[in-house]
Backbone as a ProteinNet text record, in pm:
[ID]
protein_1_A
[PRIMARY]
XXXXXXXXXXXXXXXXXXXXXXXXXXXXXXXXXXXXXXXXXXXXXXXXXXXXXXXXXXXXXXXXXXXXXXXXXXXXXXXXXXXXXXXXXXXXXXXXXXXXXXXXXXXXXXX
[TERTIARY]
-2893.4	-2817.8	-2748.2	-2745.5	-2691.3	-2563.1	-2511.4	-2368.1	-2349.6	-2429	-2470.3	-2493.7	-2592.6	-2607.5	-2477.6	-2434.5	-2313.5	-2191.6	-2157.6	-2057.9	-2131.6	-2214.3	-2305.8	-2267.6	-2282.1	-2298.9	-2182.1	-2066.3	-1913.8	-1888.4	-1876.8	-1874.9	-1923.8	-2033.9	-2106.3	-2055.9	-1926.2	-1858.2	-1739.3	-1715.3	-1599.3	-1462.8	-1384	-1275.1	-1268.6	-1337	-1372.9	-1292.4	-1155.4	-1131.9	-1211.6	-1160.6	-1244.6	-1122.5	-1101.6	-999.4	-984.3	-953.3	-942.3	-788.6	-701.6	-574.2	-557.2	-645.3	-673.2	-688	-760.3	-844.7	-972.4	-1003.9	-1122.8	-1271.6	-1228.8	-1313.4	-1367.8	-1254.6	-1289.4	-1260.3	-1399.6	-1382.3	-1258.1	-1186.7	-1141.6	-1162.7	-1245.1	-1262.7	-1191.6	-1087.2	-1000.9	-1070	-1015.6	-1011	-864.8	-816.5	-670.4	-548.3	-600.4	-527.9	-500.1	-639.6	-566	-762.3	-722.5	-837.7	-942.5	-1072.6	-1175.1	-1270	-1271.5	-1366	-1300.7	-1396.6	-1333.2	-1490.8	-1495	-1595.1	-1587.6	-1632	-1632.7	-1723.1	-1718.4	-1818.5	-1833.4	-1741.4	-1803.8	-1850.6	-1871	-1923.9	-2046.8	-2160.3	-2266.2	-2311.7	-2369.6	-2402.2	-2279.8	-2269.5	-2204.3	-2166.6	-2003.4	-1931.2	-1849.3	-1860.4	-1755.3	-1677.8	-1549.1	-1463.1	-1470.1	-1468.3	-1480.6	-1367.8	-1307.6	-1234.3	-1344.9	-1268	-1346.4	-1221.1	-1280.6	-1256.2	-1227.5	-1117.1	-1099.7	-1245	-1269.9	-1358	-1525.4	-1525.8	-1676.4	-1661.9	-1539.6	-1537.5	-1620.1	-1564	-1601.7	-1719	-1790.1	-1939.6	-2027.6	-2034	-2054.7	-2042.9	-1973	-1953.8	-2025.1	-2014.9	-2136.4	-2261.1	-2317.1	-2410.9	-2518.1	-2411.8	-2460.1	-2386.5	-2472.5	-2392.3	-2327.1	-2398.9	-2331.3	-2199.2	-2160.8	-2024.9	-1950.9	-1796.9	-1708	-1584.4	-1568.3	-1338.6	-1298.1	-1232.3	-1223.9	-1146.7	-1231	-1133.8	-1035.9	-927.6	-740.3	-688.8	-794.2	-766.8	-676.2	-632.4	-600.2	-750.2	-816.7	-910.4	-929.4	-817.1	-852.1	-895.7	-859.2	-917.2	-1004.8	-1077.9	-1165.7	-1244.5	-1363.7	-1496.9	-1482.2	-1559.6	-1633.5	-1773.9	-1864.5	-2028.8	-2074.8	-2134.7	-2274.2	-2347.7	-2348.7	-2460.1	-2624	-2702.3	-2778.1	-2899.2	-2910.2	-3062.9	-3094.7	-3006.5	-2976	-2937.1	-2887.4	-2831	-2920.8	-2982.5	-3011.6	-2955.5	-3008.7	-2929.7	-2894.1	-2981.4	-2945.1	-2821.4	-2805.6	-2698.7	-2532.5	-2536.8	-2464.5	-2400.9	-2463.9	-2445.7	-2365.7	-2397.9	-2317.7	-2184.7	-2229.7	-2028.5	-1981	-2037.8	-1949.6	-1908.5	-1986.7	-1948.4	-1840	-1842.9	-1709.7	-1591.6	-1605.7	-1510.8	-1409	-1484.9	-1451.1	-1399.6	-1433.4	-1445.3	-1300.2	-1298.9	-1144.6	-1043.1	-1032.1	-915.2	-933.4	-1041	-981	-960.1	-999.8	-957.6	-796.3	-727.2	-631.5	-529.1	-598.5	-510.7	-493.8	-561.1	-566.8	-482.8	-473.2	-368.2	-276.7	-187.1	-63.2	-37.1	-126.2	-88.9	-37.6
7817.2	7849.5	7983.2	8059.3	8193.8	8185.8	8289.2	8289.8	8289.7	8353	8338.5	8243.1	8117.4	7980.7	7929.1	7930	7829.7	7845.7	8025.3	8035.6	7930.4	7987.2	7906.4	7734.6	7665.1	7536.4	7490.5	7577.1	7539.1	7541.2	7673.5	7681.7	7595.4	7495.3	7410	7284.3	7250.9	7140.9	7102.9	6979.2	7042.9	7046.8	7130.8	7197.7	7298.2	7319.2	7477.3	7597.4	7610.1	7759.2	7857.3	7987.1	8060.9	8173.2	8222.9	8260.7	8382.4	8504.5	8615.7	8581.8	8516.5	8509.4	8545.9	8579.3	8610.5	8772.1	8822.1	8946.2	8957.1	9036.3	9061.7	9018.5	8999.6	8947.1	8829.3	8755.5	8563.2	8528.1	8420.5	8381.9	8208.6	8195.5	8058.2	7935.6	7814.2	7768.1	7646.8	7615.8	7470	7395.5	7305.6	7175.6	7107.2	7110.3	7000.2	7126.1	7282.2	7359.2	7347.9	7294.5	7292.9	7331.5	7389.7	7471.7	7347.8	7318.8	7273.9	7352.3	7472.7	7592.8	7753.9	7755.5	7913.9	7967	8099.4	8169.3	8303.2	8339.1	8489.7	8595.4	8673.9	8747	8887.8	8871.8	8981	8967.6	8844.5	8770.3	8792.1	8845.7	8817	8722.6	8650.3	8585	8519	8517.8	8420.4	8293.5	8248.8	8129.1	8097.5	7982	7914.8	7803.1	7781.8	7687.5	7553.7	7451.4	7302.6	7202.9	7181	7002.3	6938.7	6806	6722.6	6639.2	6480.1	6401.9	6409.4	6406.3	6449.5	6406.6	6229	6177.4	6277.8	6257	6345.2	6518	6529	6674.3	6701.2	6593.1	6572	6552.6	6488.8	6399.7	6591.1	6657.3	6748.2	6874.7	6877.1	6962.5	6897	6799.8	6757.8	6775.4	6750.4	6698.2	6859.3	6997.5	7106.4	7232.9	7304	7414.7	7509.8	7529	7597.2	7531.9	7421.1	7374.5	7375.4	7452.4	7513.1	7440	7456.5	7435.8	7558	7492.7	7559.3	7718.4	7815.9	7935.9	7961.5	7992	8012.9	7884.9	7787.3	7649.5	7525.3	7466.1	7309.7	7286.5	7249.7	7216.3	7083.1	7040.4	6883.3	6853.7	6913.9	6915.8	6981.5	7069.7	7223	7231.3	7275.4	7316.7	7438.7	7507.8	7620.8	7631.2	7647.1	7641.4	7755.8	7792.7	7935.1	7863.8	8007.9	7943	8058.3	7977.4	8114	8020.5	7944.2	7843.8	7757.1	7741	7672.4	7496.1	7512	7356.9	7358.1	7278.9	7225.8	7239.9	7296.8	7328	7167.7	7091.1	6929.7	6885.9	6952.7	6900.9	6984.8	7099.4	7196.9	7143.3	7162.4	7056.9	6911.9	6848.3	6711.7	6754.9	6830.8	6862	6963.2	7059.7	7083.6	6948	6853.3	6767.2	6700.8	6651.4	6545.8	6637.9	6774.3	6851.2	6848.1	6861.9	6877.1	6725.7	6585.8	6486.9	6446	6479.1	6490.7	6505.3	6638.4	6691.4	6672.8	6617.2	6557.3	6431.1	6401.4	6212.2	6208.8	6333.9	6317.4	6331	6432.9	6514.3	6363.9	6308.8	6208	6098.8	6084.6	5954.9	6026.5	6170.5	6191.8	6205.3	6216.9	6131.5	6037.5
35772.4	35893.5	35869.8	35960.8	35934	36000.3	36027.2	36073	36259.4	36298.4	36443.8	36494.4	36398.7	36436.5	36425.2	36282.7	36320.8	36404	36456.4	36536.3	36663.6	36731.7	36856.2	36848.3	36700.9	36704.3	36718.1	36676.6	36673.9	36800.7	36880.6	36974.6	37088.6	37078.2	37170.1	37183.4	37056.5	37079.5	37201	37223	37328.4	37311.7	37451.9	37399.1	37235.4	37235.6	37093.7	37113.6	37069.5	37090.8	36978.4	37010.5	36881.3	36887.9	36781.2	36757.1	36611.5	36642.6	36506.4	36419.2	36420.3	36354.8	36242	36179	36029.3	36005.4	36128	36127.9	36153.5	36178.8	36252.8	36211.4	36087.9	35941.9	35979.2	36017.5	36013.4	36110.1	36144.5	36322.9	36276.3	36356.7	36320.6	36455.9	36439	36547.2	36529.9	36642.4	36675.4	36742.9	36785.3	36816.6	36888.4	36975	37003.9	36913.3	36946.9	36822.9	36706.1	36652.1	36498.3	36458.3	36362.4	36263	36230.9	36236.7	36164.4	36126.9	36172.5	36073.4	36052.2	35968.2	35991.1	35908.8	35967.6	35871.4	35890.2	35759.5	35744.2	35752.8	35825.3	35864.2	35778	35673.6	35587.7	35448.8	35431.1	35299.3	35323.6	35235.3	35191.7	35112.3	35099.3	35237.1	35235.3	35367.9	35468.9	35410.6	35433.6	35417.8	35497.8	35505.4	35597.3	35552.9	35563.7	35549.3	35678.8	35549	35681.1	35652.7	35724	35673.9	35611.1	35507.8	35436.4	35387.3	35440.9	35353.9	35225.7	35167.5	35017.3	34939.5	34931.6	34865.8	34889.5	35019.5	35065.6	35019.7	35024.4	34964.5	34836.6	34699.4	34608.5	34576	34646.4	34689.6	34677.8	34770.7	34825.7	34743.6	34641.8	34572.3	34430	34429.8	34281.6	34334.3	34483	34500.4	34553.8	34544.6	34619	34551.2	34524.8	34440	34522.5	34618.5	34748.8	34805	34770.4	34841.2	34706.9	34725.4	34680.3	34696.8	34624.1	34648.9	34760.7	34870.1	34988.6	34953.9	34974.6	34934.6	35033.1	34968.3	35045.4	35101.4	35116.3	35178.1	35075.6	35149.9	35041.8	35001.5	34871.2	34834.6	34797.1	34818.4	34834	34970.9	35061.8	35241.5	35238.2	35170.6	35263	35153.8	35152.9	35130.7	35153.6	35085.9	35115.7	35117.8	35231.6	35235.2	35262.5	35144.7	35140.1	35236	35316.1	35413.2	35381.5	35289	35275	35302.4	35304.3	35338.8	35232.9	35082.6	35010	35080	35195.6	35256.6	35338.8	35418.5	35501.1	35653.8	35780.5	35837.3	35935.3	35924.5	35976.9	35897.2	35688.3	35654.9	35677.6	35753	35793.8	35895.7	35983.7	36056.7	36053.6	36026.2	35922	35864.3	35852.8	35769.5	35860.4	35994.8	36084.7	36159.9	36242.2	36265.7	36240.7	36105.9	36013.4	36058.7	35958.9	36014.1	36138.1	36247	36377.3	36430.9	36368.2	36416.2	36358.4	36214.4	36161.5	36232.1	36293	36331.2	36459.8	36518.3	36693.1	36631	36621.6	36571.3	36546.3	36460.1	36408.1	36490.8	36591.5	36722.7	36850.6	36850.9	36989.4	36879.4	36767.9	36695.7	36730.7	36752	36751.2	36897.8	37025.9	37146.5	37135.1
[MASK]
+++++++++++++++++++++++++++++++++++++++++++++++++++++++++++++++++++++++++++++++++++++++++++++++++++++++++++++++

């Protein structure tokens, strides 16, 4: 998955803001205002930060060399995923999902 796909796939969820707060560098996409991605557009290749289940974080990082201890992030929450064609883009996917499913899930409990 390149970086164009996954802005597009973030973006296709609903209520998705997209957002520069960082700089011009890193797109950051919410949810209920609160962050479930972010990625950087001047990394070669290309990375993006995801929420994660602490446990699945762990899972994910033994199980993929491309998934990282979230850079600048809590890394007990956040990943970092090379996106260079090393993952799977069905499994990219899968962990934007969780991501995103996290932090609305978390946002509609504090309704």
């Amino acid at each position: 998955m390149d970086a164009a796909e996954f802005r597009e796939y973030c973006l296709a969820k609903p209520r998705v803001a997209e957002g520069t707060p960082f700089g011009e560098d890193t797109l950051v996409f919410k949810v209920a205002g609160k962050m479930f991605a972010l990625l950087s557009l001047d990394d070669v290749p290309p990375r993006a930060n995801l929420k994660c289940d602490p446990d699945r974080a762990l899972e994910l990082r033994d199980r993929y060399e491309h998934v990282l201890p979230g850079y600048h992030m809590n890394k007990k929450h956040w990943n970092t995923v090379v996106l260079e064609g090393a993952i799977s883009n069905a499994t990219i996917v899968e962990m934007i999902d969780h991501s995103y499913d996290l932090v609305r899930w978390k946002a509609k409990k504090r309704r």
